[in-house]
C-alpha positions, 0 to 999 in steps of 0.5 A: 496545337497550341491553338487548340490546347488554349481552346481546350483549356478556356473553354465555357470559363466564363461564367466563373468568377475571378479570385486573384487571392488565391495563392499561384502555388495553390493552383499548380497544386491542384493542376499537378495533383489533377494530372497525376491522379489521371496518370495520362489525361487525353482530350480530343483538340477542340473538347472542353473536357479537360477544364471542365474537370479541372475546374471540378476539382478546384472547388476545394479552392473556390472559383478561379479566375481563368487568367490564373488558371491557364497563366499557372498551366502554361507556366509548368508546361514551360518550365518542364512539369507538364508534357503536352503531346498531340497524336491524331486530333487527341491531345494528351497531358502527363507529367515529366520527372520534374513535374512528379519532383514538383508535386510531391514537393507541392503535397507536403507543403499544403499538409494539414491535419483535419479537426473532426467534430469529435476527438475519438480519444486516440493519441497519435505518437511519432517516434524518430531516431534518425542518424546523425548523418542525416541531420537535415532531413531530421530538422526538416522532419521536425519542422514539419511536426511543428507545423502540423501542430505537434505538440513535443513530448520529448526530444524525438516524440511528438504528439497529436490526438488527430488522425494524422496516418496520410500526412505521416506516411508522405513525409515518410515516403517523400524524405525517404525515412525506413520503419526503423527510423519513424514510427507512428503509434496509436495509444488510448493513454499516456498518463498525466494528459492535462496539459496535453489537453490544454495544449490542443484545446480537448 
């Protein structure tokens, strides 16, 4: 079986280039978020399908070198994010419960709000009130904010003129925040905007 997975895996790798700058984390990401999105991925022992797609996708992080690639696929295998089962000649890839843990852990590491060609006037307002109980998934939260690009209103607003409602909604989901406690509003205005503006460079 695992003759056959190696096959399976480097298959037809060669003729792409070698990158050892990207980022092993990257990698897993790509990998994780690959199978999750398939849910169940099954190859047949000896098919180049399951590179093939995998390398498809890996375009959003340049060429790969196959050593990292495979390196980084066994690598979450044996530490029990990836399941690897054969049944009659088919190979079938699917993530564990860690492997889920690991990929959400993985998405919100790599958020980033994308900078459109024009901004659409639009400001985005994440409102929070969070227990005190709960003051480390406040912080948390709140360094997230930061590393978006927030720009901080007030003590639990923060701001940004990008639409941002994907990146928000997995915080919210992965943190496990209620309605009650995060919220995102649009508004067209909110006063006196210049050193918003200055702030985000509009």
């Amino acid at each position: 079986m695992e003759d056959a997975l190696w096959y399976a895996f480097n298959m037809h790798i060669g003729k792409y280039t070698y990158d050892f700058r990207q980022p092993r984390s990257v990698i897993a990401k790509n990998i994780l978020e690959w199978v999750a999105t398939a849910g169940v991925v099954a190859i047949a022992a000896t098919s180049p399908f399951f590179l093939v797609n995998l390398v498809r996708a890996s375009r959003r992080w340049r060429h790969v070198s196959k050593k990292e690639v495979s390196g980084v696929f066994y690598r979450l295998r044996r530490e029990g994010c990836l399941l690897v089962e054969k049944k009659n000649n088919q190979i079938y890839i699917s993530l564990s419960d860690k492997g889920r843990k690991k990929t959400e852990w993985l998405r919100i590491n790599h958020l980033a709000i994308q900078k459109p060609k024009r901004w659409d006037g639009t400001w985005r307002i994440v409102i929070f009130d969070i227990a005190h109980g709960y003051r480390l998934k406040r912080e948390a939260l709140r360094g997230f904010l930061k590393r978006l690009g927030f720009y901080q209103l007030q003590k639990s607003v923060w701001v940004h003129p990008y639409d941002c409602r994907n990146e928000i909604n997995l915080l919210i989901n992965f943190f496990g925040f209620s309605a009650d406690e995060v919220r995102l509003i649009t508004v067209l205005t909110l006063g006196e905007e210049k050193s918003l503006k200055q702030y985000f460079k509009l």
